[in-house]
C-alpha positions as CSV (number, residue, x, y, z in Angstrom):
1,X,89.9,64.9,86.7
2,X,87.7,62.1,87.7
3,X,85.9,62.5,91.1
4,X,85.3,58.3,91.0
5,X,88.3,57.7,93.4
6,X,87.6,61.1,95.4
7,X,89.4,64.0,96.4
8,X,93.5,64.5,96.5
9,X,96.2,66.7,97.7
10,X,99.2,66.6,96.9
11,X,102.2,67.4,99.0
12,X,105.8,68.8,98.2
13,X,108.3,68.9,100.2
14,X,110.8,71.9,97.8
15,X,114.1,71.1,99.6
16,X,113.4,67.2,99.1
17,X,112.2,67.6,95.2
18,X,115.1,70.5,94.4
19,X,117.7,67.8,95.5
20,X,115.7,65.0,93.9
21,X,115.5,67.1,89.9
22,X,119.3,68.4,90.4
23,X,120.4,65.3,90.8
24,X,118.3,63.6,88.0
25,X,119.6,66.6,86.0
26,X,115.9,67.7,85.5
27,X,115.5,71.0,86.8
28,X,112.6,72.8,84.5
29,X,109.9,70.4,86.1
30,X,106.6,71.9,85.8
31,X,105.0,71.7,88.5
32,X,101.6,71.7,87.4
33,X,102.2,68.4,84.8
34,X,103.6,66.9,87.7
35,X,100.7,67.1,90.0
36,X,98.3,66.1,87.2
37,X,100.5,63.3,86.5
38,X,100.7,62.4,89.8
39,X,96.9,62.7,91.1
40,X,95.6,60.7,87.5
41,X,92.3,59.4,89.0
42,X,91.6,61.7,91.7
43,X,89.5,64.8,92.1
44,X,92.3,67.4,93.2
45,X,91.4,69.7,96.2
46,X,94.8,71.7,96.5
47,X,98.4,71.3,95.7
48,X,100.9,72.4,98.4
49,X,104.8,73.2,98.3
50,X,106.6,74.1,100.9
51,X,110.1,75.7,101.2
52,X,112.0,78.3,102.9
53,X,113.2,81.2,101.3
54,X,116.6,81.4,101.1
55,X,118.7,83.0,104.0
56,X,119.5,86.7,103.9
57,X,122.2,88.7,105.9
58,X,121.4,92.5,107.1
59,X,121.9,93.8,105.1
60,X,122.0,91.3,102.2
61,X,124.6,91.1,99.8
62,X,124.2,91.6,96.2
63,X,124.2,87.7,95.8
64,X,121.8,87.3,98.6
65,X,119.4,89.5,97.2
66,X,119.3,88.1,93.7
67,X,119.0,84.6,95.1
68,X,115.9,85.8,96.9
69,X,114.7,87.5,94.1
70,X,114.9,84.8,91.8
71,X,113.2,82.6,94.5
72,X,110.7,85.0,94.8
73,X,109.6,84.5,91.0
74,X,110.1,80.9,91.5
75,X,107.0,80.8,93.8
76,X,105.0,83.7,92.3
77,X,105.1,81.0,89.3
78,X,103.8,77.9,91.2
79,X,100.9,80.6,92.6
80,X,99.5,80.9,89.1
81,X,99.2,76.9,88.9
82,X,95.2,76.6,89.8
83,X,94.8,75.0,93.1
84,X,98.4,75.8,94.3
85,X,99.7,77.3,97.7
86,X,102.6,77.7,99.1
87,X,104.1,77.6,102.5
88,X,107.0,79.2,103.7
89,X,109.1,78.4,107.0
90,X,112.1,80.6,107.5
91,X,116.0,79.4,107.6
92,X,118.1,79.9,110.7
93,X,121.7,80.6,110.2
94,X,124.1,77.7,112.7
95,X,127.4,78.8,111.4
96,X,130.2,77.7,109.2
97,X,131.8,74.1,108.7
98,X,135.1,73.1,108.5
99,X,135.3,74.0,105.0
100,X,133.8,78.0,105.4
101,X,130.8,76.8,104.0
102,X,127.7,78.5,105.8
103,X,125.1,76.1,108.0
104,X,121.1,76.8,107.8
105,X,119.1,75.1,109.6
106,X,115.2,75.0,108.0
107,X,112.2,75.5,110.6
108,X,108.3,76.0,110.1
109,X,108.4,74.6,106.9
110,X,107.5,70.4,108.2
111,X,105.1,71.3,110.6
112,X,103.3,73.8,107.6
113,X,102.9,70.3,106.0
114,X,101.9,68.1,109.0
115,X,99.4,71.3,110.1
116,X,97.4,70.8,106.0
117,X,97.3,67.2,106.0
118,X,95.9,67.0,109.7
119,X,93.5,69.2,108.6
120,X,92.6,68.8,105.5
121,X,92.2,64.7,107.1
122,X,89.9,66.0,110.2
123,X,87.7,68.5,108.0
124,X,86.8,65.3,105.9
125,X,88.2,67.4,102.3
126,X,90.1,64.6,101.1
127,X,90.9,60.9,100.8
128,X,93.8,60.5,99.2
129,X,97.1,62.4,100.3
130,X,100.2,62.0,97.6
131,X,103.3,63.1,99.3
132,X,106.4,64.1,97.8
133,X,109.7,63.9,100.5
134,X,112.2,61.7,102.2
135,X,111.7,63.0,105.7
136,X,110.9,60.6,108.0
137,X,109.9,63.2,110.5
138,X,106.3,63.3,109.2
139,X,105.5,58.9,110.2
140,X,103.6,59.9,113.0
141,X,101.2,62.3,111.0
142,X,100.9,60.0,108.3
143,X,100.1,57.0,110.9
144,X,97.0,59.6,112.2
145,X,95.7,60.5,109.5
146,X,95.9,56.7,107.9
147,X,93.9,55.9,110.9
148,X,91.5,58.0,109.9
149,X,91.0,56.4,106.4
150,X,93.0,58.8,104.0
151,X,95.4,56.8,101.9
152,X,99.3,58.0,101.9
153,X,101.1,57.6,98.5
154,X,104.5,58.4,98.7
155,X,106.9,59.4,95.5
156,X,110.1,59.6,96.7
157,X,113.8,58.8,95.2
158,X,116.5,56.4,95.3
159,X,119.2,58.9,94.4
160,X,118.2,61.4,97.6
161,X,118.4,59.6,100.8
162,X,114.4,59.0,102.1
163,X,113.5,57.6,105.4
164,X,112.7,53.2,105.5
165,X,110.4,54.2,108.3
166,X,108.4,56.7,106.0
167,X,108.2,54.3,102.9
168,X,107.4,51.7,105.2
169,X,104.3,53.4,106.8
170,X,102.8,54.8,103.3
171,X,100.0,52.8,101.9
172,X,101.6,53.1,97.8
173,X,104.8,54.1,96.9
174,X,106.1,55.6,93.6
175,X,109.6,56.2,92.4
176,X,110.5,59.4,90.6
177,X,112.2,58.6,87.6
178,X,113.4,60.7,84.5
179,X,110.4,59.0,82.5
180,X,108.1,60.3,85.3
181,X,109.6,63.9,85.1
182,X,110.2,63.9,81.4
183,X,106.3,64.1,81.1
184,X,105.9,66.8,83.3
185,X,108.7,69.6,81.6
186,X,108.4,73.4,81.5
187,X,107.7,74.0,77.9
């Protein structure tokens, strides 16, 4: 990759992107085509997704466990992309709904993001930041670290809800589309 335009990261939001591929019906997205795709231009630093693993009872059940463990692999996988770490929060369990269906609640995982980016922005490492979510929890990072020169591209989705206040306060914006993710398929 060209260092011209500078140095990149790029930034996945896993919840966001899961929703965003199931309902596109593209689920064997590779991760690594997609950050190359996305950072065309720029010199990439790092890539960062961040998730929580999924909840599990004590003890687990069978279904837990295997849910976990196929997770596991999931992210064992994006470790072997080069330049690829992943962040973990945790999920806390809230309940059922009306319907029996269990409640989680995600923590660690948006402040894991808002933690690299301020950094990453202060230590000078990069000048481009793309960011892959809907969550307009993270406006008032991206505001910092805009006003610290590091241009926000966002790549978000019109069939997962995103916040108006998030697109708004990005410098670019990209959509994904099937033609984006067709080019970046497991093979």
């Amino acid at each position: 990759m060209s260092n011209q335009a500078g140095k990149a990261a790029v930034f996945i939001d896993g919840g966001y992107a899961r929703k965003v591929f199931k309902k596109l019906n593209i689920m064997q997205v590779s991760y690594g085509a997609l950050v190359k795709e996305i950072v065309s231009g720029f010199s990439l630093l790092r890539s960062y997704y961040y998730d929580c693993p999924p909840y599990q009872s004590s003890p687990p059940t069978r279904d837990e466990s295997q849910r976990f463990a196929k997770t596991q692999r999931f992210y064992t996988a994006l470790k072997k992309y080069g330049y690829f770490e992943v962040r973990l929060g945790y999920l806390i369990f809230r309940g059922y709904d009306q319907q029996g269906t269990p409640i989680f609640e995600q923590k660690g995982a948006d402040v894991l993001l808002v933690v690299d980016l301020i950094q990453l922005t202060h230590q000078k490492m990069i000048d481009k930041a793309f960011i892959i979510t809907g969550d307009g929890d993270f406006v008032p990072a991206i505001q910092f670290v805009k006003n610290f020169g590091v241009q926000v591209h966002l790549y978000y989705s019109d069939v997962s809800k995103y916040s108006q206040n998030l697109w708004d306060v990005c410098d670019a914006r990209s959509l994904i589309t099937p033609n984006l993710l067709s080019r970046c398929l497991l093979p």
